[in-house]
Structures are given as C-alpha cells and as structure tokens.
N, CA, C and O atoms as a CHARMM CRD file, in Angstrom:
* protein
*
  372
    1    1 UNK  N    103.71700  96.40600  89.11000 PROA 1      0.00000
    2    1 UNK  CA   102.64100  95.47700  88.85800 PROA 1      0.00000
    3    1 UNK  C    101.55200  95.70700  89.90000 PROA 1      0.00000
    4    1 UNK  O    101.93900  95.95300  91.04300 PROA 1      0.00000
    5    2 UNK  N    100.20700  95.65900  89.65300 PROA 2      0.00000
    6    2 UNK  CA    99.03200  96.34400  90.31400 PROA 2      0.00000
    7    2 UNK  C     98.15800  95.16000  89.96000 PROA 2      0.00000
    8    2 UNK  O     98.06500  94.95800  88.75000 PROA 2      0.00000
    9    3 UNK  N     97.42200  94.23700  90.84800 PROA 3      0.00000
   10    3 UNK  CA    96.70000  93.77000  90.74500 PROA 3      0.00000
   11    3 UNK  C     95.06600  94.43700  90.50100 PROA 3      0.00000
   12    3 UNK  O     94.48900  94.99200  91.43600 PROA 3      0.00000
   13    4 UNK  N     94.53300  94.32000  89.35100 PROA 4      0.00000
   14    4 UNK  CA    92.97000  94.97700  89.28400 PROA 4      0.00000
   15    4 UNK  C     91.70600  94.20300  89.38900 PROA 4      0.00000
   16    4 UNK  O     90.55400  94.63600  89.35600 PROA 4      0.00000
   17    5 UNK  N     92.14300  92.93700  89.52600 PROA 5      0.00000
   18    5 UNK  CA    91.05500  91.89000  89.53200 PROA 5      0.00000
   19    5 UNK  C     91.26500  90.40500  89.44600 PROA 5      0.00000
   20    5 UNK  O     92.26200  89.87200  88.95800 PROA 5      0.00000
   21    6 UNK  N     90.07500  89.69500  90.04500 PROA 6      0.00000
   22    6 UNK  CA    90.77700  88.33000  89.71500 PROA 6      0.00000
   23    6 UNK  C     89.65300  87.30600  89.66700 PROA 6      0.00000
   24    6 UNK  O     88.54100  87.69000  90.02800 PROA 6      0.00000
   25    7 UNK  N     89.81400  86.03600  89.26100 PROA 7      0.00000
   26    7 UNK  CA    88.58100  84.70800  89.64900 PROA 7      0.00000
   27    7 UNK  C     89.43600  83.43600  90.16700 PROA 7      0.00000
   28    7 UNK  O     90.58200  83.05400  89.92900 PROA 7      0.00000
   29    8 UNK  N     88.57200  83.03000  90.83600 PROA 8      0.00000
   30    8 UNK  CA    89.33300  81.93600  91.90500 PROA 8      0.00000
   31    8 UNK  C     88.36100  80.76400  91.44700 PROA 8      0.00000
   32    8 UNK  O     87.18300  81.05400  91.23700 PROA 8      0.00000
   33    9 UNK  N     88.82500  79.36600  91.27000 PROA 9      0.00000
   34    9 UNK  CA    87.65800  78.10800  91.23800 PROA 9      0.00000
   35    9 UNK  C     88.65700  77.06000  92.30700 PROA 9      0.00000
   36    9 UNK  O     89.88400  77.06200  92.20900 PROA 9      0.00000
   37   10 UNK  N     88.04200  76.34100  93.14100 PROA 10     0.00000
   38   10 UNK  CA    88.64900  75.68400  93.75200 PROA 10     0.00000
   39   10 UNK  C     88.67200  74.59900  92.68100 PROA 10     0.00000
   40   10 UNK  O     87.81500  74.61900  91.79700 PROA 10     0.00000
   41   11 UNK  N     89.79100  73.47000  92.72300 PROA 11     0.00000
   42   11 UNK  CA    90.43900  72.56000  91.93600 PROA 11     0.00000
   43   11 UNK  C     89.87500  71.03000  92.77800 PROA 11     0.00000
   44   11 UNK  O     90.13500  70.81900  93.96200 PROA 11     0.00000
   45   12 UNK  N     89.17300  70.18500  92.01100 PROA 12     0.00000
   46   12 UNK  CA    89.06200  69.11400  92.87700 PROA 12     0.00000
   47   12 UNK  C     90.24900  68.01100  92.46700 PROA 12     0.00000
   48   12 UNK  O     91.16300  68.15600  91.65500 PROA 12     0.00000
   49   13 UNK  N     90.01100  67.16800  93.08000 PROA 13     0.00000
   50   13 UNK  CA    91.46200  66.13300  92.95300 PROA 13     0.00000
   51   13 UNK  C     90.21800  64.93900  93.02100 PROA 13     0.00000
   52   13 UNK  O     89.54900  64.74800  94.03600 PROA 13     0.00000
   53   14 UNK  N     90.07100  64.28100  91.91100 PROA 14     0.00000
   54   14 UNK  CA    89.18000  63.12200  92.00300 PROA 14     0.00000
   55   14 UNK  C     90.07900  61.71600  92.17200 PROA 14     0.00000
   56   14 UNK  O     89.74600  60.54600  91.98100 PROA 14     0.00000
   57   15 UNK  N     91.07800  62.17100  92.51300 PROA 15     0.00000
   58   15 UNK  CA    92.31500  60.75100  92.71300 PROA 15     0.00000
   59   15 UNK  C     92.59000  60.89900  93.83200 PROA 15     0.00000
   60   15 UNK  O     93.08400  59.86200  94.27300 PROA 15     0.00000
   61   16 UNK  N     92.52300  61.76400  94.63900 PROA 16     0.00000
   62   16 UNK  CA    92.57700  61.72500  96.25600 PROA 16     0.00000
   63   16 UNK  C     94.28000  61.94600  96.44200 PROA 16     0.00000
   64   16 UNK  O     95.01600  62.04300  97.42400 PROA 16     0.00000
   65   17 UNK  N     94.44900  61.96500  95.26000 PROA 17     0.00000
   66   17 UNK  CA    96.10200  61.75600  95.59600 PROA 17     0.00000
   67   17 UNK  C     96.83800  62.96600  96.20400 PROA 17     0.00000
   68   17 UNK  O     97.54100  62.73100  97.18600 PROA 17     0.00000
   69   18 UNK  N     96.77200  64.14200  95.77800 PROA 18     0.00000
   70   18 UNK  CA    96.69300  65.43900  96.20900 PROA 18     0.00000
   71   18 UNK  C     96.66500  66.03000  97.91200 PROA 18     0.00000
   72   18 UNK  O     95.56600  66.32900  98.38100 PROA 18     0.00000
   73   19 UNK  N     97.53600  66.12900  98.51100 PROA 19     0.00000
   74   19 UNK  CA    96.85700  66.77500  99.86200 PROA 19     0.00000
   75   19 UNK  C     96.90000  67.95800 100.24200 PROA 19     0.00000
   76   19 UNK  O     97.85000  68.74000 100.29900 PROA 19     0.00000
   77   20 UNK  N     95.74800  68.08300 100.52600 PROA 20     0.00000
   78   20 UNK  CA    94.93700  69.58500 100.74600 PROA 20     0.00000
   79   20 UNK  C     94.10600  70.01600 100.07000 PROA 20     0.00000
   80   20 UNK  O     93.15700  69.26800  99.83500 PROA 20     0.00000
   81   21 UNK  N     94.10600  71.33600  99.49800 PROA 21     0.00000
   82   21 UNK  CA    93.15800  71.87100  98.57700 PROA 21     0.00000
   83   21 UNK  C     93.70000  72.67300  97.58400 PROA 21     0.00000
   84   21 UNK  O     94.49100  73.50500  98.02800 PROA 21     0.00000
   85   22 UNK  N     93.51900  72.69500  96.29600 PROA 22     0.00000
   86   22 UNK  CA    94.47800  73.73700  94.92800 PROA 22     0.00000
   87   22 UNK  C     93.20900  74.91300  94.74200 PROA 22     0.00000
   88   22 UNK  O     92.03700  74.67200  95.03200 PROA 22     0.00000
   89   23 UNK  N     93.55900  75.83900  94.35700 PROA 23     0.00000
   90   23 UNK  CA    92.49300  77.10200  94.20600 PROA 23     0.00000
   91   23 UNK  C     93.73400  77.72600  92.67800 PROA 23     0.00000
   92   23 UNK  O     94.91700  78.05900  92.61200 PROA 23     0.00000
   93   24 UNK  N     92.57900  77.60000  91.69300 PROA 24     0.00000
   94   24 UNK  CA    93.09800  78.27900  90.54700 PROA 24     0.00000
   95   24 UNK  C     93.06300  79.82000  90.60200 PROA 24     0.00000
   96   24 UNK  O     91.90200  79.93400  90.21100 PROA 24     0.00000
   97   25 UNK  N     93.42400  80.94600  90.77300 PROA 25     0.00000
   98   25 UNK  CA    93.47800  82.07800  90.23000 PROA 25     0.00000
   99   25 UNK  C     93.83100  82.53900  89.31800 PROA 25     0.00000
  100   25 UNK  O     94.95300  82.22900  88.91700 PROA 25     0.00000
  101   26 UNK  N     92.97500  83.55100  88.53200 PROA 26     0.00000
  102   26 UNK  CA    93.59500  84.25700  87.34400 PROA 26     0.00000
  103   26 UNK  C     93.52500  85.57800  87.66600 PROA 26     0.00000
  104   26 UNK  O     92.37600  85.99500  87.81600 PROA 26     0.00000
  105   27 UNK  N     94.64500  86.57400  87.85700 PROA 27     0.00000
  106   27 UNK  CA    94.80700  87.70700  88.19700 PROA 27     0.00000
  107   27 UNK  C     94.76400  88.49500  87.09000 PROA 27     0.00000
  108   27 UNK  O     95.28300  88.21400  86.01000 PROA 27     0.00000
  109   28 UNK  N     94.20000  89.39800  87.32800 PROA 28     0.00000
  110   28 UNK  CA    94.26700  90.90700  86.08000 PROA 28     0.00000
  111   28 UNK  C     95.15800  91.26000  86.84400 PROA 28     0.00000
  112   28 UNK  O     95.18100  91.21400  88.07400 PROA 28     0.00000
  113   29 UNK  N     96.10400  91.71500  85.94700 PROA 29     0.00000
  114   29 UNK  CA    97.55600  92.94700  86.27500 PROA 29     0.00000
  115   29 UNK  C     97.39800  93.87600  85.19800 PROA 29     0.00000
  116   29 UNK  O     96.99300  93.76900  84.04000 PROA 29     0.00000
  117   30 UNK  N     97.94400  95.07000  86.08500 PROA 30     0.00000
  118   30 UNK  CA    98.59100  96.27000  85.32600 PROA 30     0.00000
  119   30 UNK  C     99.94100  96.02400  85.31300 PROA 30     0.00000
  120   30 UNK  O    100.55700  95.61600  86.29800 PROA 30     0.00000
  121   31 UNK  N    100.47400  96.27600  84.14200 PROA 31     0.00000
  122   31 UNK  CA   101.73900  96.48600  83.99700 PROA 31     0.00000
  123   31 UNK  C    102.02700  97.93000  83.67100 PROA 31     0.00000
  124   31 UNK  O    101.11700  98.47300  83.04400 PROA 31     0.00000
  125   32 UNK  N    103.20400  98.77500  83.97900 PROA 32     0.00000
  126   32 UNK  CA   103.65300  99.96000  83.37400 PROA 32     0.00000
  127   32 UNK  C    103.98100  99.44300  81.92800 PROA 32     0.00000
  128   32 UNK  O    104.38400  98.29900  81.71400 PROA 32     0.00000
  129   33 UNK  N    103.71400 100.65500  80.68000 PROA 33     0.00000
  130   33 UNK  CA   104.46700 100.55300  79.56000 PROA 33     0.00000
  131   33 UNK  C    106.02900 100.35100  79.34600 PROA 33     0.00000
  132   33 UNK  O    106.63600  99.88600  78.38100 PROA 33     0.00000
  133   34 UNK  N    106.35300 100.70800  80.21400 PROA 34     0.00000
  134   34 UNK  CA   108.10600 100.61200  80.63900 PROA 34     0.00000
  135   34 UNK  C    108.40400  99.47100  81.26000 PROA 34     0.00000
  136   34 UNK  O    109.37400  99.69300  81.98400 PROA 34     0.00000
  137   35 UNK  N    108.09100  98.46800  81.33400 PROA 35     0.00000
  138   35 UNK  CA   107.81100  97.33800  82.30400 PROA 35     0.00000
  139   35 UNK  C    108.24700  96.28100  81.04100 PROA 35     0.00000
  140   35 UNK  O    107.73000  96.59500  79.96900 PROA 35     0.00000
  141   36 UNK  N    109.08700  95.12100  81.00900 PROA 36     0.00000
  142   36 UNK  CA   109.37700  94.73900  79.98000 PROA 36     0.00000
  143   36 UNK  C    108.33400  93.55000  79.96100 PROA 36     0.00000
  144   36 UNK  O    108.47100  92.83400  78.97000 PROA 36     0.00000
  145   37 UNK  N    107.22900  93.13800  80.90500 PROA 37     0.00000
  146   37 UNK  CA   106.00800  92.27100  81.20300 PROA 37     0.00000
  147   37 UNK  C    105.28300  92.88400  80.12600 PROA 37     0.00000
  148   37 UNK  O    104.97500  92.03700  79.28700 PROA 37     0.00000
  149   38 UNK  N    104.95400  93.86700  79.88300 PROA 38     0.00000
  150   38 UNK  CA   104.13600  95.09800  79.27400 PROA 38     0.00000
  151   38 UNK  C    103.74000  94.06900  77.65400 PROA 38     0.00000
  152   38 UNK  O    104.51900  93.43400  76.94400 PROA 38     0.00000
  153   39 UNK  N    102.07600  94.29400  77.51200 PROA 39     0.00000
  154   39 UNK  CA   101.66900  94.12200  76.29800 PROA 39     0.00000
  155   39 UNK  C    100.42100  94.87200  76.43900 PROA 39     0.00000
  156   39 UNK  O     99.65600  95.20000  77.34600 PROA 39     0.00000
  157   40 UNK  N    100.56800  95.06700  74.63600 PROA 40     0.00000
  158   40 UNK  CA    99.31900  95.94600  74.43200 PROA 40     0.00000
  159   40 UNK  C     98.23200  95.01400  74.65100 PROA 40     0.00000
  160   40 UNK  O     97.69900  95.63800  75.56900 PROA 40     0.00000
  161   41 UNK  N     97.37900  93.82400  74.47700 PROA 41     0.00000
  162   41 UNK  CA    96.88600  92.58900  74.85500 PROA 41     0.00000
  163   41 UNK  C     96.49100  92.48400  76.02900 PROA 41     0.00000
  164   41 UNK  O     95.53900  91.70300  76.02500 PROA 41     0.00000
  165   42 UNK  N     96.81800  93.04100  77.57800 PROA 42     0.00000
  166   42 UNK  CA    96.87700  92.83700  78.28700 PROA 42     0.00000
  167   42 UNK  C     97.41300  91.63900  79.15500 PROA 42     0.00000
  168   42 UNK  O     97.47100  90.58100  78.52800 PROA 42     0.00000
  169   43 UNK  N     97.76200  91.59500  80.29000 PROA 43     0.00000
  170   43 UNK  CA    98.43800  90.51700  81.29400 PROA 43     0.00000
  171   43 UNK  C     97.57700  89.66300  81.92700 PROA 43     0.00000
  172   43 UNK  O     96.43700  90.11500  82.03300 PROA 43     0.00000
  173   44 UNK  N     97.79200  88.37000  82.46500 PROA 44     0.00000
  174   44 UNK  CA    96.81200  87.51800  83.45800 PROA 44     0.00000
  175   44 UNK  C     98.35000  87.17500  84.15600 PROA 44     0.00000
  176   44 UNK  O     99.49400  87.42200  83.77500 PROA 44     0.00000
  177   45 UNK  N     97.77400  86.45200  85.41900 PROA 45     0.00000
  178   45 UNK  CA    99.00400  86.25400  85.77600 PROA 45     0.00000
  179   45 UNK  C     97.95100  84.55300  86.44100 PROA 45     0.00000
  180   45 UNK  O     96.92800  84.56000  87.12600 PROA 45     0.00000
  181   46 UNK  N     98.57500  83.55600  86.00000 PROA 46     0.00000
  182   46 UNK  CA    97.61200  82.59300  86.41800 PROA 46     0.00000
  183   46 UNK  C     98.39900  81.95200  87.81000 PROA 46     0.00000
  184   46 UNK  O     99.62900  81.90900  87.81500 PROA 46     0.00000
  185   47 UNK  N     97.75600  81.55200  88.76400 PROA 47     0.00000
  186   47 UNK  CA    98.53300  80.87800  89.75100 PROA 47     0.00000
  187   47 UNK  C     97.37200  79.81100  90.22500 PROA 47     0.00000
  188   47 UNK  O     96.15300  79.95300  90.14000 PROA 47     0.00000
  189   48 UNK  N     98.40700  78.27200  90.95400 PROA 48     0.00000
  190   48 UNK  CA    97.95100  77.31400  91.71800 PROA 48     0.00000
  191   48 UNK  C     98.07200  77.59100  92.98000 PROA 48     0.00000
  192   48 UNK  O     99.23000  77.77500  93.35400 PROA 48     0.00000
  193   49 UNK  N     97.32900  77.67200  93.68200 PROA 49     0.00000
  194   49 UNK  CA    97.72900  78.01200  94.81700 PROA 49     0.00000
  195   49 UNK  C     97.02600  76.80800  96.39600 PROA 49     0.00000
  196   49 UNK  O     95.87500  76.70800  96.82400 PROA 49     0.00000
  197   50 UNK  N     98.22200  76.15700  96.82200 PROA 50     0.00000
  198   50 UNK  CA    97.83000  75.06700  97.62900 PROA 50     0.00000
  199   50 UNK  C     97.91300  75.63400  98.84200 PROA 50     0.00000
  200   50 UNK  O     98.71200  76.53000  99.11800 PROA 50     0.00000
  201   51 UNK  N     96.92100  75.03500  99.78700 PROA 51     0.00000
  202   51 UNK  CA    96.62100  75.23500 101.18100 PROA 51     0.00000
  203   51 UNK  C     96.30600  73.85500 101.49600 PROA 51     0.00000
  204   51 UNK  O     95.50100  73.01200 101.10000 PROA 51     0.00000
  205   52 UNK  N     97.17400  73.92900 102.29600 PROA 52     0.00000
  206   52 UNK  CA    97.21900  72.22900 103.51600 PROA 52     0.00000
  207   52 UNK  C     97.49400  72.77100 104.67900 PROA 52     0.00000
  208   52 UNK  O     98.61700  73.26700 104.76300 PROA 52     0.00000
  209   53 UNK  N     96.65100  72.84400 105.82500 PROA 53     0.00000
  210   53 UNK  CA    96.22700  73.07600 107.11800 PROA 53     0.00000
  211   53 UNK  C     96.26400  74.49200 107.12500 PROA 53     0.00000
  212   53 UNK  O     95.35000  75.15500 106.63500 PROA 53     0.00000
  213   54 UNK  N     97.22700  74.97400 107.63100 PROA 54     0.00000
  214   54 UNK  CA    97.27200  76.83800 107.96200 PROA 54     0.00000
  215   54 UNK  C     98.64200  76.86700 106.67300 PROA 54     0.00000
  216   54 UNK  O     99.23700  77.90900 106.39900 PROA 54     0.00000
  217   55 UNK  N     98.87800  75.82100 106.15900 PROA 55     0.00000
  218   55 UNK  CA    99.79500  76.10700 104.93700 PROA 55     0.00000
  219   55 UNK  C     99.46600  76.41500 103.82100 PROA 55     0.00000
  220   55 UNK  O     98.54000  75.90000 103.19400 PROA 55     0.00000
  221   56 UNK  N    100.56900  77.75900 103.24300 PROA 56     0.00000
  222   56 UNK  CA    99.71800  78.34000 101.79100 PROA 56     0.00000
  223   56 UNK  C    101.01200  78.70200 100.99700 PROA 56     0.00000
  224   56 UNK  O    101.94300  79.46100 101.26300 PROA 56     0.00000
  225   57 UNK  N    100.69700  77.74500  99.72800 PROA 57     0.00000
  226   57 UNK  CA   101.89800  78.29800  99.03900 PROA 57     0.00000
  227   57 UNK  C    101.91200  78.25600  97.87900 PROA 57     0.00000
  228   57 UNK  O    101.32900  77.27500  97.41700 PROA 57     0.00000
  229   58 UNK  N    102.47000  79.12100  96.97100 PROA 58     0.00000
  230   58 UNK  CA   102.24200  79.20800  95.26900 PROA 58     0.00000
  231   58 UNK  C    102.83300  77.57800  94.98000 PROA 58     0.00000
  232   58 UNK  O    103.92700  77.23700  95.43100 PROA 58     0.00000
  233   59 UNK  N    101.77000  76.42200  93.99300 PROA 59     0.00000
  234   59 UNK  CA   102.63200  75.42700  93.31200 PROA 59     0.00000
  235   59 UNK  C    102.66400  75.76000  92.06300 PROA 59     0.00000
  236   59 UNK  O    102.90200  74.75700  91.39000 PROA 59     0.00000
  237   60 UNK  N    102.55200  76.58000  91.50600 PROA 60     0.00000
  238   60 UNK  CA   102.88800  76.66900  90.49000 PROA 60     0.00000
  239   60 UNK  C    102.04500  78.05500  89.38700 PROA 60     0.00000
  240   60 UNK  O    100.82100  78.14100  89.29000 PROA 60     0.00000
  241   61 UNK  N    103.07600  79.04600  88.63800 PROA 61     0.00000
  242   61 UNK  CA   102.11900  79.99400  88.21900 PROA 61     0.00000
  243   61 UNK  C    102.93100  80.27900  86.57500 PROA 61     0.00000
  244   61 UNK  O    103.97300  79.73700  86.20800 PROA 61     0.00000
  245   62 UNK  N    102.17100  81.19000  85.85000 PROA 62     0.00000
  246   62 UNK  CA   102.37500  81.66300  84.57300 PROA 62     0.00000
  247   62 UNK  C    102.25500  83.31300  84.26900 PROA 62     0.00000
  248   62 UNK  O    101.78000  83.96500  85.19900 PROA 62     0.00000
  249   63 UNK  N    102.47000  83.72800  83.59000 PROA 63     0.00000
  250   63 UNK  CA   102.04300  85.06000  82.74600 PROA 63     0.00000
  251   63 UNK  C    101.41500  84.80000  81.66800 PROA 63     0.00000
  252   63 UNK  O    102.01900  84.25300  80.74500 PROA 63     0.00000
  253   64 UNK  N    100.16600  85.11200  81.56300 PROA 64     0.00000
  254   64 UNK  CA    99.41000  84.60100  80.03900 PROA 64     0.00000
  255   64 UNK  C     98.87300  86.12900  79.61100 PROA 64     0.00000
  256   64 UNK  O     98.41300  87.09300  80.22400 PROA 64     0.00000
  257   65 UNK  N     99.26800  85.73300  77.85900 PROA 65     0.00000
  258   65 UNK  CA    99.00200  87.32000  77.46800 PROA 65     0.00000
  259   65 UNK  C     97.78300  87.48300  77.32600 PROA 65     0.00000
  260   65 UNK  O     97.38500  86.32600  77.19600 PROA 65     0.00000
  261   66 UNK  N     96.33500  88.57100  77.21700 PROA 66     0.00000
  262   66 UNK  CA    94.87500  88.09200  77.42500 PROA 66     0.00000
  263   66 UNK  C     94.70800  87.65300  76.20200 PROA 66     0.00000
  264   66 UNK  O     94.61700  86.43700  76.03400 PROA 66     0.00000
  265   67 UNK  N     94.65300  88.32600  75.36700 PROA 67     0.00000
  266   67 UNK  CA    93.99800  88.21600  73.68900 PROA 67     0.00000
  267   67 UNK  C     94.35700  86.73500  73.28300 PROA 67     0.00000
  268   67 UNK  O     93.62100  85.76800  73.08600 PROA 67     0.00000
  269   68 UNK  N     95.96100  86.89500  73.21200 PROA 68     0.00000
  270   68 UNK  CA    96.24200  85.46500  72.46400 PROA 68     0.00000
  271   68 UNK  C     96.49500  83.89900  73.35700 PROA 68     0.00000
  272   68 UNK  O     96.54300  82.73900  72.94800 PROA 68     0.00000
  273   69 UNK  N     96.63800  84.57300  74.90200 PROA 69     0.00000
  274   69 UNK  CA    96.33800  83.04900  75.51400 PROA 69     0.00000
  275   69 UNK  C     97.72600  82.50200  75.53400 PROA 69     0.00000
  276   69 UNK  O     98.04000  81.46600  76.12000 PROA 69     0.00000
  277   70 UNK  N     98.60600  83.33100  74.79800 PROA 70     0.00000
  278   70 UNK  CA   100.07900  82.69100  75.12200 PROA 70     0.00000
  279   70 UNK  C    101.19800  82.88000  75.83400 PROA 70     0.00000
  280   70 UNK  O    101.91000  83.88500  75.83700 PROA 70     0.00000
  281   71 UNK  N    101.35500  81.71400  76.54300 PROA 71     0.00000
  282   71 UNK  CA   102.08400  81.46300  78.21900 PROA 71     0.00000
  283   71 UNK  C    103.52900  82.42200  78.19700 PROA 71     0.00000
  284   71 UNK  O    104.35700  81.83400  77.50100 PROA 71     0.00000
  285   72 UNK  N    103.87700  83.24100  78.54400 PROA 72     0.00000
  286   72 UNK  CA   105.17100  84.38300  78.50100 PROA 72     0.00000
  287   72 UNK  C    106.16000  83.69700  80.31400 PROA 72     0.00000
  288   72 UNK  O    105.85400  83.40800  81.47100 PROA 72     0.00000
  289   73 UNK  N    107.35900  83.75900  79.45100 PROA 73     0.00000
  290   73 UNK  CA   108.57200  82.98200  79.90400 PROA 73     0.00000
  291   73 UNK  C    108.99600  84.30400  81.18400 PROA 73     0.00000
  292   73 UNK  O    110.10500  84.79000  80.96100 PROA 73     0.00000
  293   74 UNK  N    108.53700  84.68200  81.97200 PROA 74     0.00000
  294   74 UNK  CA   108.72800  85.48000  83.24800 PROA 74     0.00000
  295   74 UNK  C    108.57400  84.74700  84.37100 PROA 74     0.00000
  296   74 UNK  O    107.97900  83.71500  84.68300 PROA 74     0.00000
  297   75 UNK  N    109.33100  85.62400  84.95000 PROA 75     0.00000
  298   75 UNK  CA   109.26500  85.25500  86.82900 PROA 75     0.00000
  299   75 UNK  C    108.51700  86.43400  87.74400 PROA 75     0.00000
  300   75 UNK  O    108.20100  87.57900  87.41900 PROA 75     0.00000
  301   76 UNK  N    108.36700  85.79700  88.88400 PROA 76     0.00000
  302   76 UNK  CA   108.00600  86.78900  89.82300 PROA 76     0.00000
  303   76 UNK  C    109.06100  87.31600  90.17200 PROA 76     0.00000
  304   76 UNK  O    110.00900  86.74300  89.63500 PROA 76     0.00000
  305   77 UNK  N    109.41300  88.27500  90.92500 PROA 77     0.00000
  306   77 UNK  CA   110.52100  88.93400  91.80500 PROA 77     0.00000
  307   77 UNK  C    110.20100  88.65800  93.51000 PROA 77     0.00000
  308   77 UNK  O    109.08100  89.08900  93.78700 PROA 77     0.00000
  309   78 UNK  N    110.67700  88.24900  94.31000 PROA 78     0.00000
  310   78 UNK  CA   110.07300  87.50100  95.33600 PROA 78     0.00000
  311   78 UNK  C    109.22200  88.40100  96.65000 PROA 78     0.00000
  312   78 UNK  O    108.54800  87.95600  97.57900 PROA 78     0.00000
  313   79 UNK  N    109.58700  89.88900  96.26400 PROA 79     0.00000
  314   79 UNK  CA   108.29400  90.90900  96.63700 PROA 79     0.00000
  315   79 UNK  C    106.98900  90.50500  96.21000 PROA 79     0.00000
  316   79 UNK  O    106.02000  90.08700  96.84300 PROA 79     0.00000
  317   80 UNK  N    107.21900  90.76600  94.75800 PROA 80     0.00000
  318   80 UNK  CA   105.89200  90.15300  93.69500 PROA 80     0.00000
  319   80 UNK  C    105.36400  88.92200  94.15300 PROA 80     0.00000
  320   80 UNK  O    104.24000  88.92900  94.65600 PROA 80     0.00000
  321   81 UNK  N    105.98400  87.89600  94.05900 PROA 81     0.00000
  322   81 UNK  CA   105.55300  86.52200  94.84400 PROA 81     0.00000
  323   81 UNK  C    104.69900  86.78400  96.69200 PROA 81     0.00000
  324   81 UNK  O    103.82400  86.05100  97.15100 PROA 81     0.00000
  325   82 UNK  N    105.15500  87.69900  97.21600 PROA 82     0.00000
  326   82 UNK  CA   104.59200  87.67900  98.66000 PROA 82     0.00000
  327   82 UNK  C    103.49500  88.17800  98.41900 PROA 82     0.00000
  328   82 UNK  O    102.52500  87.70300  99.01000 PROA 82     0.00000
  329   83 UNK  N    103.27100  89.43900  97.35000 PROA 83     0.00000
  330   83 UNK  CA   102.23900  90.25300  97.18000 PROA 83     0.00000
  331   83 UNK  C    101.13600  89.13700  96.62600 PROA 83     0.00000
  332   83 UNK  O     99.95700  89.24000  96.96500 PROA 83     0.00000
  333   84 UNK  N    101.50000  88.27400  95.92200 PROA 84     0.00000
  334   84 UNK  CA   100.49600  87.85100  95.10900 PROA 84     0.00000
  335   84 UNK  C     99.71100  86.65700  96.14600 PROA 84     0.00000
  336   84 UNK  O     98.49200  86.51500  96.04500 PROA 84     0.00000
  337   85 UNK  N    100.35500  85.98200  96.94700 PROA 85     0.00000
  338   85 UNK  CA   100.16600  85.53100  97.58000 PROA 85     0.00000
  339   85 UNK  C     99.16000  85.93600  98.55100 PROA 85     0.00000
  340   85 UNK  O     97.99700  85.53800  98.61400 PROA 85     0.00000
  341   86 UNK  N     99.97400  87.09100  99.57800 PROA 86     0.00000
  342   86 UNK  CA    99.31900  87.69200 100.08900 PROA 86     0.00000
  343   86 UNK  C     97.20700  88.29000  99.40000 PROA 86     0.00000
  344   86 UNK  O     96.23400  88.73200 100.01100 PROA 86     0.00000
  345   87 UNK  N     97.43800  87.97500  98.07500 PROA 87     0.00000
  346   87 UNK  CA    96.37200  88.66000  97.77000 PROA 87     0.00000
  347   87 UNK  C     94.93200  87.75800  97.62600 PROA 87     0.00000
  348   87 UNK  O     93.71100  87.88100  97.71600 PROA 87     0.00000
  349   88 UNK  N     96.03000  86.72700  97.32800 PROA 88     0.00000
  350   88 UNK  CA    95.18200  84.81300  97.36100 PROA 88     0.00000
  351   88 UNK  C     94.98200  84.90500  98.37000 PROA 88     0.00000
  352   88 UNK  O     93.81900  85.11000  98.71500 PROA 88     0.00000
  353   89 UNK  N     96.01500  84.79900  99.33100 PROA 89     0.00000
  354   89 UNK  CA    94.87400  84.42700 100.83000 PROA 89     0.00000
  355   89 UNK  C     93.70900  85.15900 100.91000 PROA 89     0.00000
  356   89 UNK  O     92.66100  84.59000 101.21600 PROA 89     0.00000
  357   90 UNK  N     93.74000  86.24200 100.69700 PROA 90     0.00000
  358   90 UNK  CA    92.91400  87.61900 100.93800 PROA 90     0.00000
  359   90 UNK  C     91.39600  87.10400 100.49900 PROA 90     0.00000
  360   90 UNK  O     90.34600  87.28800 101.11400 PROA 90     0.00000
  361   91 UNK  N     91.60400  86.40700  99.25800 PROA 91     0.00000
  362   91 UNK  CA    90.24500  86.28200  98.03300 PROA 91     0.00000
  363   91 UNK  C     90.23200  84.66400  98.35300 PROA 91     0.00000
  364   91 UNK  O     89.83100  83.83300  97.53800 PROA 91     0.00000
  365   92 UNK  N     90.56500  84.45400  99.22600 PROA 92     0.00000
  366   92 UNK  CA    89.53400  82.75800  99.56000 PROA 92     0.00000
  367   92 UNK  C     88.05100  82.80100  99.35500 PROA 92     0.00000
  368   92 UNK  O     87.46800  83.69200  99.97400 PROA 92     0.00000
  369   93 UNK  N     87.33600  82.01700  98.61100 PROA 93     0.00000
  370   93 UNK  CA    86.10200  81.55000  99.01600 PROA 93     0.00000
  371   93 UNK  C     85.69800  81.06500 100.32500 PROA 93     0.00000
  372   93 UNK  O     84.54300  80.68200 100.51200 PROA 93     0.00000
C-alpha cells in the first residue's frame, strides 16, 4: 500500500463536547493487483484523526472504493496503521 495523495479538513465540534481537534483525511492509495484491497475503481482510505495536546491518534477509519463510495470491511495491519499515521502528522495544516 503506497500512499499517492490526500485532503485534510479540520472537523469542528459545535457542542464543545469533543476534546481537542478531529482532522478528516482522505488518502489516495495504491494497492498492488495481487493485494486482496485491490479494485479496479480505485481505493480511499478515509481516516479521523484526533490530536489533544502532543497526542495523535487514529479514532476511527474506513476503506472506501472511489467510483462507488462503498465502505469495504478491511483493516489496517499495524505497520500500515503507523505509516498512515505517521503521514497525518506529516500533512497538518
């Protein structure tokens, strides 16, 4: 899995209830054809990603296929999870 691109919107919380800050990402991935993630459609890989003080951590993410928009039942592998992470911090606004 190869990240090729991505868009970030920060998330407001108009209930205050929330602490910290949520940042939506939607990642472009490559997948290999051999890769059982793999669609002709292409991959997004959507993630929440919360930061509270110097704390940063995935709350919550998906695999969405591009064309049809529909949410695919995968996990990260917990390499994959550091990487992706790692790539959010990277692309802060």
């Amino acid at each position: 899995m190869e990240i090729t691109g991505h868009t970030v919107e920060q998330l407001l919380d108009p209930t205050g209830i929330l602490e910290g800050d949520r940042y939506e990402f939607y990642l472009n991935i490559d997948v290999p054809e051999d890769d059982e993630l793999y669609s002709e459609n292409g991959i997004q890989l959507r993630i929440i990603l919360s930061v509270i003080g110097e704390e940063m951590r995935i709350a919550h993410y998906n695999f969405i296929e591009q064309v049809t928009n529909q949410v695919l039942d995968f996990a990260l592998e917990e390499e994959e999870e550091k990487m992706v992470k790692d790539y959010c911090a990277n692309h802060l606004d």
